[in-house]
C-alpha positions in Angstrom: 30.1 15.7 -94.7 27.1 13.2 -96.1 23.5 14.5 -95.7 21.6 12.8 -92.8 19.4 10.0 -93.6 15.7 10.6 -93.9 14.1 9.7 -90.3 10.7 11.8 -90.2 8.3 9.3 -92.1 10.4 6.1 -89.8 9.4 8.0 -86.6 5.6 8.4 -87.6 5.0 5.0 -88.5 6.3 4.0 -85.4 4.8 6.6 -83.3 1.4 5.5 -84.7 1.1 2.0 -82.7 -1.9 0.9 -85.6 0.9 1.5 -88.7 3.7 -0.3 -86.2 0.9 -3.2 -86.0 0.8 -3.4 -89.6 4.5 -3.8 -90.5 5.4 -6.6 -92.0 7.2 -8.7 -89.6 11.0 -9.1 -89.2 12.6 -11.5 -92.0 9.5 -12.3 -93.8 10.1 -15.1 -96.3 7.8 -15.0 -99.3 5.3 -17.8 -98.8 4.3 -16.4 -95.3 4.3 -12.8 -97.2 1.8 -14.4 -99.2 -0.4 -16.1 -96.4 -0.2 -12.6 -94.7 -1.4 -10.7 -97.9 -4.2 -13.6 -98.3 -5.5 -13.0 -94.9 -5.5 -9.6 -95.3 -7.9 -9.6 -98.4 -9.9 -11.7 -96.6 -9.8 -9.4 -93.6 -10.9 -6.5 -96.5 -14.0 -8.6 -98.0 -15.5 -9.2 -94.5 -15.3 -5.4 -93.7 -16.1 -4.2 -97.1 -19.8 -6.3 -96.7 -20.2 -5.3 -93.3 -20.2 -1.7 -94.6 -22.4 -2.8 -97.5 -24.7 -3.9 -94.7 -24.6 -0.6 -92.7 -25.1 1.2 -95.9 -28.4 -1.1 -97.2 -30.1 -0.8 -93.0 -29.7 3.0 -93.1 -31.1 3.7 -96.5 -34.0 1.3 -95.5 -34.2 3.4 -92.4 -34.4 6.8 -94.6 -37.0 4.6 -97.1 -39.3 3.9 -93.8 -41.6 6.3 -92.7 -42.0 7.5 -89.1 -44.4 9.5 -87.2 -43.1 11.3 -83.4 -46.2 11.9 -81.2 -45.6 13.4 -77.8 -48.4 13.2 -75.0 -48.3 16.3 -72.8 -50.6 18.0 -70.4 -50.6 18.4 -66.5 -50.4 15.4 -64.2 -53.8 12.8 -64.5 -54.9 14.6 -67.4 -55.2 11.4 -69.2 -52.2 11.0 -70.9 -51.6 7.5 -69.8 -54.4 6.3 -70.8 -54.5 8.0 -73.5 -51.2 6.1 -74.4 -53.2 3.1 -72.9 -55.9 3.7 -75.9 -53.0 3.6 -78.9 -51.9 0.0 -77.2 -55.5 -1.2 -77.5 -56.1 0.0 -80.7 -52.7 -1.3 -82.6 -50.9 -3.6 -80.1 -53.7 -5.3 -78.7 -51.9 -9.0 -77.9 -49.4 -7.0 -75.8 -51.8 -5.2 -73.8 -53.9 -8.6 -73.1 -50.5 -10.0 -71.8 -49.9 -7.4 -68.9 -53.7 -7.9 -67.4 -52.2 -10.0 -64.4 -50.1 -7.1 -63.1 -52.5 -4.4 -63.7 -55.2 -6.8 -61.6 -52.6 -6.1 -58.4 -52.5 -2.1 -59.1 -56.2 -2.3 -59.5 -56.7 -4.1 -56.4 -54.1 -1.5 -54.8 -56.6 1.6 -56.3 -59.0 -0.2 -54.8 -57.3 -0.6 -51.6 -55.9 3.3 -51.4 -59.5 4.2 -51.8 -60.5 2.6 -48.8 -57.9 3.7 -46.8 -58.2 7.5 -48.1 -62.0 6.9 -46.5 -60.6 5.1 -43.1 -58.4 8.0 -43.1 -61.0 10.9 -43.4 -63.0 9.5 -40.5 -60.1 9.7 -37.6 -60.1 12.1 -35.5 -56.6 14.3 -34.4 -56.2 17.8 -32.9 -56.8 19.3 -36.1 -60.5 18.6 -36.4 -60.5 20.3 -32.6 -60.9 24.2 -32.6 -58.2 26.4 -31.3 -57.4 27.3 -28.2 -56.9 30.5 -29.3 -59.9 30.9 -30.7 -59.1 30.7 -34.4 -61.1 28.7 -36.9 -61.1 24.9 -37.3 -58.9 23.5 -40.3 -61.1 23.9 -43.7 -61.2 20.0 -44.1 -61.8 19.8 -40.3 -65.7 17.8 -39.8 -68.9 20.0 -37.9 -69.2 19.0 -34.3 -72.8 17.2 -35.2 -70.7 15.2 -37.8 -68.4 14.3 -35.2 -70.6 13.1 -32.8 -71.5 10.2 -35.3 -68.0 9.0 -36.2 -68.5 5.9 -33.1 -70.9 4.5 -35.2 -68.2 3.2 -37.7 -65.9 2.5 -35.0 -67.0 -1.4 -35.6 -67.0 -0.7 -39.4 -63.4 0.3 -39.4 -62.1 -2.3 -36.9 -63.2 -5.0 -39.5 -62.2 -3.3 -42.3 -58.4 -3.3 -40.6 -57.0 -6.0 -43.1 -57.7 -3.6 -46.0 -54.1 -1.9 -44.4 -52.1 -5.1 -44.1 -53.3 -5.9 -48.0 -51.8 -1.8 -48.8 -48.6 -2.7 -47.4 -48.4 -6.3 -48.8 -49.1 -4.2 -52.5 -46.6 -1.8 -52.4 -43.7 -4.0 -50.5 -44.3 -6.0 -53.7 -44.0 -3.4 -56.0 -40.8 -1.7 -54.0 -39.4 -5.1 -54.4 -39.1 -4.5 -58.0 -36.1 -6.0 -60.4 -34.3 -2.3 -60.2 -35.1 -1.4 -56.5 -36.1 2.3 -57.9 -39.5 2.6 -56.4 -40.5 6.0 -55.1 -43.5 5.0 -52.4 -45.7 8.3 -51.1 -48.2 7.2 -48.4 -50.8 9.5 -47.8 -50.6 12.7 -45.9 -51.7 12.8 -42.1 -54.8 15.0 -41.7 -54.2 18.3 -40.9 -51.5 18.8 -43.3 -52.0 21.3 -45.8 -52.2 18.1 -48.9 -54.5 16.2 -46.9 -58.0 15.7 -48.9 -56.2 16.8 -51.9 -57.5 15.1 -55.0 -54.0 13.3 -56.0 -52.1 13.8 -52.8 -50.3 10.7 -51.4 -49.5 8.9 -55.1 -47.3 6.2 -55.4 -45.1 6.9 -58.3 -42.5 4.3 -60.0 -39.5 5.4 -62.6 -39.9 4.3 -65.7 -37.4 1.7 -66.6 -38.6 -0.4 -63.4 -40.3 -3.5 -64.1 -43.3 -3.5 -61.7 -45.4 -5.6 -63.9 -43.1 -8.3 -63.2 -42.9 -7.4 -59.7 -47.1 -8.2 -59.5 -46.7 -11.2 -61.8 -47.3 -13.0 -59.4 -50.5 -12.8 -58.9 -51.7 -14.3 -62.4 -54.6 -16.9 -61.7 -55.3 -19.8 -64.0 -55.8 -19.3 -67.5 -59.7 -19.3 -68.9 -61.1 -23.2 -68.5 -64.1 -21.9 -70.5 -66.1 -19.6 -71.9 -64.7 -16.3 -69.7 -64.4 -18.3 -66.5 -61.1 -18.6 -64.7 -60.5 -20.9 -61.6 -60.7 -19.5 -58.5 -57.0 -18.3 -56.6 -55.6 -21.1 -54.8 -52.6 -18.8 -53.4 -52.9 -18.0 -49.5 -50.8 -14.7 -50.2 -53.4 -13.8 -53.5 -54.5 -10.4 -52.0 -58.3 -11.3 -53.6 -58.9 -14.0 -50.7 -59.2 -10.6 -47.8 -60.7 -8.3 -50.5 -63.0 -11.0 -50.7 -63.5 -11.4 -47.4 -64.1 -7.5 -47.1 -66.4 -6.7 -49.9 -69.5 -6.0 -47.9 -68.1 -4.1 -45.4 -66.3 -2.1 -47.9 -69.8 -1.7 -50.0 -71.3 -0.6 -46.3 -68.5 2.0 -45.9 -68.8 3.4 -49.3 -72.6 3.7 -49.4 -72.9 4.7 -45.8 -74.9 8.5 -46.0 -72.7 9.5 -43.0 -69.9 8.4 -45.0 -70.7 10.6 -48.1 -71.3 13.5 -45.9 -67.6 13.4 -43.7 -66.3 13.2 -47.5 -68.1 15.9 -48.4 -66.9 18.3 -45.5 -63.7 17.0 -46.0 -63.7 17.9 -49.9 -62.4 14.6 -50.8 -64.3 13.8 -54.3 -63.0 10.0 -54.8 -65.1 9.5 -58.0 -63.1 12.0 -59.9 -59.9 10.5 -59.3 -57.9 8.1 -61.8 -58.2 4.6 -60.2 -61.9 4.7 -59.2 -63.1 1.5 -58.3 -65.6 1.9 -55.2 -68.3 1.2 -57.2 -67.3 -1.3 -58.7 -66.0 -3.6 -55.0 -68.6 -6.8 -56.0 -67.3 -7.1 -59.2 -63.5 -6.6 -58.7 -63.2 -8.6 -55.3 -65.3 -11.5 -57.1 -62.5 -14.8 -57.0 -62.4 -15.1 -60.8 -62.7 -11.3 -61.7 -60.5 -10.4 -64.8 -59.9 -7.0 -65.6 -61.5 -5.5 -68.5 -60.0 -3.2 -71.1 -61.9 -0.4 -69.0 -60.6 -1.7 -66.1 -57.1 -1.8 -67.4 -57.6 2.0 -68.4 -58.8 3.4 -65.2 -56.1 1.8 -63.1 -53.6 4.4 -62.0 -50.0 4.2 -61.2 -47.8 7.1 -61.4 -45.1 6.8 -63.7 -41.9 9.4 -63.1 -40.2 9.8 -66.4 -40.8 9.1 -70.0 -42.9 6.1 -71.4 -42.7 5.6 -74.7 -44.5 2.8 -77.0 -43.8 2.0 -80.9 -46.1 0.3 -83.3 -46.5 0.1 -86.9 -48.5 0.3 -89.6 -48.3 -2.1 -92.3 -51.9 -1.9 -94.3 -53.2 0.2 -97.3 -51.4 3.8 -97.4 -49.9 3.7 -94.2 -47.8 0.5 -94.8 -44.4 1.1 -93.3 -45.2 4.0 -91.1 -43.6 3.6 -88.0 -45.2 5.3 -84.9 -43.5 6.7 -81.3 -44.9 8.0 -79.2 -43.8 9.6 -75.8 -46.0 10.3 -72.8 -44.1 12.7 -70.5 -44.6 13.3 -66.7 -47.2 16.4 -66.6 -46.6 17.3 -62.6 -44.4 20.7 -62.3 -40.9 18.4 -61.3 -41.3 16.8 -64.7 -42.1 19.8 -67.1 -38.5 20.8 -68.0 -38.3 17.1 -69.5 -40.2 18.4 -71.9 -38.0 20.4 -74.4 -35.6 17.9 -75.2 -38.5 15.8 -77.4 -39.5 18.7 -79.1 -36.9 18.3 -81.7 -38.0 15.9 -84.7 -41.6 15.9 -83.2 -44.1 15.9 -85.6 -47.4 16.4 -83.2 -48.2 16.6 -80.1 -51.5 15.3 -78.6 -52.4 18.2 -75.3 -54.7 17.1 -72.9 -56.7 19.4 -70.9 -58.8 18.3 -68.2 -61.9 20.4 -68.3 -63.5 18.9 -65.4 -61.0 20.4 -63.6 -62.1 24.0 -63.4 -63.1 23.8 -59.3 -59.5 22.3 -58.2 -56.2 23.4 -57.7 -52.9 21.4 -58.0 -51.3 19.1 -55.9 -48.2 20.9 -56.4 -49.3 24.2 -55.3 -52.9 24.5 -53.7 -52.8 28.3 -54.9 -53.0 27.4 -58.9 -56.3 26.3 -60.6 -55.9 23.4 -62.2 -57.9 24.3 -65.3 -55.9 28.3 -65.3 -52.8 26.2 -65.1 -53.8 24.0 -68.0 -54.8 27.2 -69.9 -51.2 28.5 -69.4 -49.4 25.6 -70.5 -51.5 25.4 -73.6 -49.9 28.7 -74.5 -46.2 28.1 -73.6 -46.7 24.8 -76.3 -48.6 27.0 -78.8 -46.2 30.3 -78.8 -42.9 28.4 -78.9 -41.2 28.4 -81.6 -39.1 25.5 -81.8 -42.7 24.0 -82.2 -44.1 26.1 -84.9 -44.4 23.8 -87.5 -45.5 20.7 -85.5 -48.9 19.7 -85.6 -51.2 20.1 -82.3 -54.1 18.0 -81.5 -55.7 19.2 -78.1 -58.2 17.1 -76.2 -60.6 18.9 -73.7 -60.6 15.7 -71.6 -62.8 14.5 -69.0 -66.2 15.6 -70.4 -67.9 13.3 -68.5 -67.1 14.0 -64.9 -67.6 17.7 -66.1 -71.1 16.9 -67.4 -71.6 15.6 -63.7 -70.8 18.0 -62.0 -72.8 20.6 -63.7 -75.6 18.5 -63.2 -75.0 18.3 -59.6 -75.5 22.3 -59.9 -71.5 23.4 -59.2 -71.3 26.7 -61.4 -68.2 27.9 -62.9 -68.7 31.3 -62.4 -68.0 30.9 -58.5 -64.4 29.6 -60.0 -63.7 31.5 -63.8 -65.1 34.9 -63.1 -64.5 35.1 -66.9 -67.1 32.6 -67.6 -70.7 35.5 -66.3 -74.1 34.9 -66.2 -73.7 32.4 -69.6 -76.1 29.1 -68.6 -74.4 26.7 -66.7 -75.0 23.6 -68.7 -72.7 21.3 -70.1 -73.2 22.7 -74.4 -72.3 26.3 -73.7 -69.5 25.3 -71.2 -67.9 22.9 -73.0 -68.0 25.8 -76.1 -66.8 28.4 -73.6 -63.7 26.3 -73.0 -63.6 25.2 -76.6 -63.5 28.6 -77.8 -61.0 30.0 -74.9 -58.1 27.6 -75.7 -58.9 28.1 -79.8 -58.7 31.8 -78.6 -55.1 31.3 -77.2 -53.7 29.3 -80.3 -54.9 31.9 -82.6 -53.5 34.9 -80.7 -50.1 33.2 -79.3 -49.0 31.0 -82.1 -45.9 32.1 -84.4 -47.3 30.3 -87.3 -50.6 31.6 -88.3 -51.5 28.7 -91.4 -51.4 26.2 -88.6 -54.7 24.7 -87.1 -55.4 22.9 -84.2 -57.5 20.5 -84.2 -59.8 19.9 -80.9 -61.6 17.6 -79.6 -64.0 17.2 -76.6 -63.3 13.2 -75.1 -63.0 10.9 -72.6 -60.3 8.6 -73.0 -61.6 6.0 -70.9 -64.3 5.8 -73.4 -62.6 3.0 -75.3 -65.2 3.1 -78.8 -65.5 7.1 -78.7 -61.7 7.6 -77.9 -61.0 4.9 -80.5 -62.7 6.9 -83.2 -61.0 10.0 -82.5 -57.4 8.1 -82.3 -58.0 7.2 -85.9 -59.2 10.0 -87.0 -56.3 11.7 -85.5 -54.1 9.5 -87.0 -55.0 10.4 -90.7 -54.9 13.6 -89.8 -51.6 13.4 -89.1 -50.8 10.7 -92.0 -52.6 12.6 -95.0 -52.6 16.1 -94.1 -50.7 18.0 -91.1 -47.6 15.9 -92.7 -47.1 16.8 -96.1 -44.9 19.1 -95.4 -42.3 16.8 -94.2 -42.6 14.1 -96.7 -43.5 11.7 -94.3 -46.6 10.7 -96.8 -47.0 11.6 -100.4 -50.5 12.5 -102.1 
């Protein structure tokens, strides 16, 4: 009986369909075997430099230099504008180029400001004690107060378009290229967030394009030295701001005004997006926004934003920079550890000023204890113990004022004693408790952390400390991953 013929190796190549392809075909004759072959090496060549290609762009990639930043710190700590500041600094003709849509969220700042004012001076049951005989709400107005509020009955009625020019902002922003807007209207009064510095944002996923959604309202370009042409559109929001400037400069400096807000605990000029006193100015027809403008405006972004730019002078030619400004509210904080791999600093920002408020989130949590807490979750992990920290005690400015204006932190950080109550030893005091924290918590004890005391809408001040960050990071914190060489 003959042996059977080999079939194993016939059976693979036809049970792999990309060896199949390659057989040659059927009754071949030579001179198409030999336009086959030609084509083939052809084929080979174009593939062989394509991988040549591949090969050259990562090596490059591994030559380049590149430097991962990430932005964290509770919600309107200043991280934004923080990020804001880097765009000013190194991609300057970019920032210029968005002014037209951050003119609209300014105006809309402007706008929710207003209305957060309108707001505080209507009357519902809650301002009326209880029938039971339980206390008023905490935000609720005295009865001498309320017996006042006619007199800006007439004040409010004319200041009714302000509403229409809220809903005409954010219809335009929800009618943004991916639909994806997430639009929170203020809370009624007598909810538990009403008067809450922050309640009532309007928020918009990163990955929208709103600032082509308020491109609209662009103006004319400069004719001159500065000057623009006044709006000629109808539907230009400026034309009622306009129209409502001095009734909205008669609301704001109204004494009766500043005392319902007062009662009410609304403190407007500590909020991201204050404009108020700034209504002849920004309502003007050919107002432009300045850089400080620009920085101040506020609009909630839910997600990560992150911005690149390079370096291409002196040492740090071919550095390139990222870096990564992550939602800071409670929701957002677990998008946090996913960026902590490859990270080579991270810029904290603690808003000092914050010692006498609680969160939006949870009106039970200081805001400054809860910054405090945070600080040591970053400094005592240890995926994080060799990246770099840079904290910023932010907001020394509005903390300055309000230690002027005699509020003592005692009454809220028991911790704090009888120390004096002005702005050197407080600012110490917090310098030295969050120091304090890195140097107990942190699992790598040759690390520093560098501090500063700023306020990032201080373009020159926060400038300076940006770039001295920056070599920081470039010529020292680094050298232990190669990104520089000394």
């Amino acid at each position: 009986m003959s042996p059977r013929p080999p079939t194993v190796s016939r059976r693979r190549s036809i049970s792999d369909p990309l060896a199949f392809a390659l057989l040659p075909p059927p009754n071949e004759t030579p001179a198409e075997r030999e336009q086959r072959l030609r084509r083939e090496a052809e084929a080979k060549k174009v593939n062989d430099d394509i991988d040549d290609m591949l090969k050259a762009e990562r090596a490059a990639q591994k030559k380049r230099k590149e430097v991962k930043i990430l932005l964290l710190g509770q919600s309107e700590s200043g991280k934004s504008t923080t990020l804001k500041q880097f765009q000013i600094i190194h991609a300057h003709s970019q920032f210029q180029a968005e002014r037209s849509a951050w003119r609209a969220v300014i105006y809309l700042n402007l706008v929710r400001s207003v209305r957060r004012i309108l707001d505080a001076i209507t009357l519902d049951e809650s301002d009326e004690e209880s029938p039971y005989g339980g206390p008023r709400s905490p935000t609720a107005l005295l009865p001498a107060t309320r017996q006042r509020l006619p007199e800006l009955a007439t004040l409010k009625l004319r200041l009714s378009p302000i509403i229409a020019i809220e809903e005409q902002l954010i219809q335009q922003l929800a009618c943004s290229e991916e639909n994806d807007t997430r639009i929170m209207l203020p809370p009624r009064q007598g909810s538990p967030e009403f008067g809450q510095r922050g309640s009532g944002e309007i928020s918009v996923r990163t990955g929208v394009n709103w600032k082509q959604a308020f491109a609209k309202f662009k103006g004319k370009r400069p004719t001159g030295e500065g000057n623009i042409l006044p709006r000629n559109d109808p539907n230009d929001p400026i034309h009622v701001l306009h129209a409502c400037a001095d009734d909205m400069n008669t609301l704001w400096n109204s004494p009766l005004i500043k005392d319902i807000l007062q009662q009410r605990r609304i403190r407007l000029e500590e909020s991201s997006g204050f404009y108020l006193n700034e209504i002849t100015r920004i309502t003007d027809l050919n107002y432009v926004p300045s850089d400080d403008d620009v920085l101040k405006a506020r609009l909630k972004t839910v997600g990560v934003v992150e911005h690149s730019f390079s370096l291409d002078k002196g040492t740090e030619k071919g550095v390139d920079w990222k870096i990564y400004d992550v939602g800071g509210a409670r929701n957002q904080r677990q998008a946090w550890a996913p960026y902590f791999e490859d990270v080579n600093a991270i810029i904290f920002l603690a808003p000092i000023s914050a010692f006498d408020q609680v969160l939006s989130e949870d009106p039970n949590v200081n805001r400054l204890e809860d910054s405090l807490l945070l600080w040591r979750n970053i400094v005592s992990n240890k995926l994080l113990q060799k990246v770099h920290l840079v904290l910023f005690l932010n907001k020394c400015d509005l903390l300055q004022m309000k230690l002027d204006n005699g509020v003592m932190l005692n009454q809220h950080m028991t911790s704090y004693g009888d120390r004096p109550n002005d702005y050197d030893s407080v600012s110490r005091y917090f310098r030295n408790k969050f120091a304090a924290l890195h140097q107990s918590f942190s699992p790598n004890q040759d690390r520093e952390a560098y501090i500063h005391l700023t306020c990032v809408t201080d373009t020159r001040k926060t400038s300076e400390v940006i770039t001295n960050v920056r070599d920081i990071i470039l010529k020292e914190n680094l050298k232990d991953s190669r990104l520089i060489y000394v």
